[in-house]
TIDREN-152964 format. One record per atom (N, C-alpha, C, O): residue in one letter; atom name; x, y, z. Coordinates in Angstrom, 2 decimals, decimal comma, padded with zeros to 5 digits, always signed. Layout:
! residues N
   rest   atom         x         y         z
      A     CA         X         Y         Z
...
***
This chain:
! residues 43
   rest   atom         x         y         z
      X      N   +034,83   +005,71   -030,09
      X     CA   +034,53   +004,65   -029,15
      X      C   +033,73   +005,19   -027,95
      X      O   +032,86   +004,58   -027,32
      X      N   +034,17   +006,36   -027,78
      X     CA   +033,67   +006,71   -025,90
      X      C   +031,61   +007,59   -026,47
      X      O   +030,64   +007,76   -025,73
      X      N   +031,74   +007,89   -027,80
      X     CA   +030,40   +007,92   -028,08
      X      C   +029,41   +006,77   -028,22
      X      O   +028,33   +006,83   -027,63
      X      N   +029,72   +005,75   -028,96
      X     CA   +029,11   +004,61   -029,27
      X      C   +028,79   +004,26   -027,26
      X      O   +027,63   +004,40   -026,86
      X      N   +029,58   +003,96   -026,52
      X     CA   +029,46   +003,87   -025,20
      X      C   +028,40   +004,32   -025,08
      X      O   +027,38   +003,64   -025,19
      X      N   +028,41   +006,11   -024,73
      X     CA   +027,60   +006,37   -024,72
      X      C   +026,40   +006,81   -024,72
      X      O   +025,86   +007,30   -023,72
      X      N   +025,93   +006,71   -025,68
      X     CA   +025,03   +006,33   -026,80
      X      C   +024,41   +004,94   -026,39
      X      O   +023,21   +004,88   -026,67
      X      N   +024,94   +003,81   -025,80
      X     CA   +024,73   +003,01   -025,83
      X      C   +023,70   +002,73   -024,30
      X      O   +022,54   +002,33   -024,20
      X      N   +024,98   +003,25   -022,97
      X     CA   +024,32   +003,85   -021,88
      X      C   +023,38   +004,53   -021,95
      X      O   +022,43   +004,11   -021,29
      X      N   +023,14   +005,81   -022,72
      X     CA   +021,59   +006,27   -022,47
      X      C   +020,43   +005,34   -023,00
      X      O   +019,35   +005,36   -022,41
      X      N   +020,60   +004,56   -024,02
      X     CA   +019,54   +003,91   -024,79
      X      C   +019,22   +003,28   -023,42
      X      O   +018,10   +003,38   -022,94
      X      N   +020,36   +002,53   -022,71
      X     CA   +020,08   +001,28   -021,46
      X      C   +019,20   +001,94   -020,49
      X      O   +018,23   +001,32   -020,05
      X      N   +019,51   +003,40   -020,05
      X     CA   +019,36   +004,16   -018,91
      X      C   +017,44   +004,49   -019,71
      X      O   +016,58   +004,69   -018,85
      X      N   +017,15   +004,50   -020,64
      X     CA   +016,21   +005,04   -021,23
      X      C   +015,82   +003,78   -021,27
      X      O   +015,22   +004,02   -020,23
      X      N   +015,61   +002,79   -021,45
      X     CA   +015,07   +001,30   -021,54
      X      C   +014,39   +000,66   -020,13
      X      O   +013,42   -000,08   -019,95
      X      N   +015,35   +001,27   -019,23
      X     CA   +015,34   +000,77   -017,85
      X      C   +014,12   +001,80   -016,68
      X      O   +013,54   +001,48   -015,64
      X      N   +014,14   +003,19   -017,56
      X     CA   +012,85   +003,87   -016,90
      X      C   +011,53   +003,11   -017,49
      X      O   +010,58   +002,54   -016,97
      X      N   +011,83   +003,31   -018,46
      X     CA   +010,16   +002,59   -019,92
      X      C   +009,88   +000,90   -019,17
      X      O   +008,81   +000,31   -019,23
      X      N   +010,77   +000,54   -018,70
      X     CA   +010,41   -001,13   -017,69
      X      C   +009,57   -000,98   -016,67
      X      O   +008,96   -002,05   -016,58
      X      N   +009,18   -000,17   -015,79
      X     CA   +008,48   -000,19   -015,06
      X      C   +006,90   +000,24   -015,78
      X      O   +005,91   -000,43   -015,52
      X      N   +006,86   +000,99   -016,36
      X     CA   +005,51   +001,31   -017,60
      X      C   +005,37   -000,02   -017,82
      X      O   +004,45   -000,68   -017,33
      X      N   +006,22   -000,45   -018,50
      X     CA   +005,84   -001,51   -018,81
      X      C   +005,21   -003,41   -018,43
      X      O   +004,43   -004,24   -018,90
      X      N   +006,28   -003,25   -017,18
      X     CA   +006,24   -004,50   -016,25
      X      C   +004,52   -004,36   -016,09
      X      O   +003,70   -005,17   -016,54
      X      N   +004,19   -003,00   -015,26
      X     CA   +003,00   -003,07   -014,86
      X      C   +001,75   -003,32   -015,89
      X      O   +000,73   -003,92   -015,55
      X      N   +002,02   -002,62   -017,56
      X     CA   +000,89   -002,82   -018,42
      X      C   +000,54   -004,42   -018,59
      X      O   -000,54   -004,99   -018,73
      X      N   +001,92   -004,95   -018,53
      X     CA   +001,79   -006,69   -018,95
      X      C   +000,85   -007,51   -017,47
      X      O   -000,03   -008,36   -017,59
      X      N   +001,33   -006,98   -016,27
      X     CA   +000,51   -007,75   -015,14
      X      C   -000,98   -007,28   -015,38
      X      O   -001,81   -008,17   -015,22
      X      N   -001,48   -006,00   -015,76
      X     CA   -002,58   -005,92   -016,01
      X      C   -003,59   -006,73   -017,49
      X      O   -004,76   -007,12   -017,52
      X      N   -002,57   -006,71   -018,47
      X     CA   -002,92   -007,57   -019,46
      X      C   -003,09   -009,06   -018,77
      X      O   -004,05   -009,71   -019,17
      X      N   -002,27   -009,64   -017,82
      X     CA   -002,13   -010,74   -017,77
      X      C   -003,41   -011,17   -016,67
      X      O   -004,05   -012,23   -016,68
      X      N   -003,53   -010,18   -015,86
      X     CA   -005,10   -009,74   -014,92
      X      C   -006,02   -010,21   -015,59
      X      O   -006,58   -011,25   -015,27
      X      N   -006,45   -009,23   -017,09
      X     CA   -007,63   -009,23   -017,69
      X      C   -007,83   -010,57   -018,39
      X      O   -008,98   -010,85   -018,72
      X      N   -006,59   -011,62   -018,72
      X     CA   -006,57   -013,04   -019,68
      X      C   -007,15   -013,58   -018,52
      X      O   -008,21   -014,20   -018,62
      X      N   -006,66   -013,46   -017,54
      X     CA   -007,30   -014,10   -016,57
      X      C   -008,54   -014,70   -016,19
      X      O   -009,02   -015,83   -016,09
      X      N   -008,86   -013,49   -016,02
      X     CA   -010,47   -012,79   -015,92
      X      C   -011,37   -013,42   -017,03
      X      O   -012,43   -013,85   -016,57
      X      N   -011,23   -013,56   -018,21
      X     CA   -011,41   -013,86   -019,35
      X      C   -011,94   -015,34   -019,46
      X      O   -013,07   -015,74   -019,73
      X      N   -010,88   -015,96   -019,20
      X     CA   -010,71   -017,59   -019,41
      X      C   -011,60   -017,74   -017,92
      X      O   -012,48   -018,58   -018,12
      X      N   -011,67   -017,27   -016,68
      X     CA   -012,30   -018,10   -015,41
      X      C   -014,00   -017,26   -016,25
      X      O   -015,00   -017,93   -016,53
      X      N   -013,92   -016,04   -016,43
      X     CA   -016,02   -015,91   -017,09
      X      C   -016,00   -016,60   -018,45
      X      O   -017,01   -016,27   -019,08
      X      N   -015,19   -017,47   -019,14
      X     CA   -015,50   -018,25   -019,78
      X      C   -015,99   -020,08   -019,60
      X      O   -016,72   -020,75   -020,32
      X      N   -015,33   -020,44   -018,49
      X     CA   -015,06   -021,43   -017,67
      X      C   -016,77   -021,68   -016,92
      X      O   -017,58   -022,60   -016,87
      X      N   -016,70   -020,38   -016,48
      X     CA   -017,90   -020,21   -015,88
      X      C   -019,48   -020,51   -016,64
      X      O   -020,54   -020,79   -016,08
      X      N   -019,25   -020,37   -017,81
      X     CA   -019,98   -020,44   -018,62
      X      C   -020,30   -022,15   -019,08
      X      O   -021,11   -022,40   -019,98
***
């Protein structure tokens, strides 16, 4: 039991560094759709 724990805690503790990588790749993806659709608009 007290492995499965944790085992379980590091996966979380390891999930929760990789979120900030990540938060930021998606605002930049979500930047560039942006960008995208208004020089299409433009058009």
């Amino acid at each position: 039991m007290k492995k499965i724990v944790l085992i379980l805690a590091a996966a979380a503790f390891g999930m929760s560094l990789s979120a900030c990588n990540t938060v930021a790749g998606a605002g930049k993806d979500i930047e560039r759709a942006g960008e995208t659709i208004q020089g299409a608009a433009k058009k």
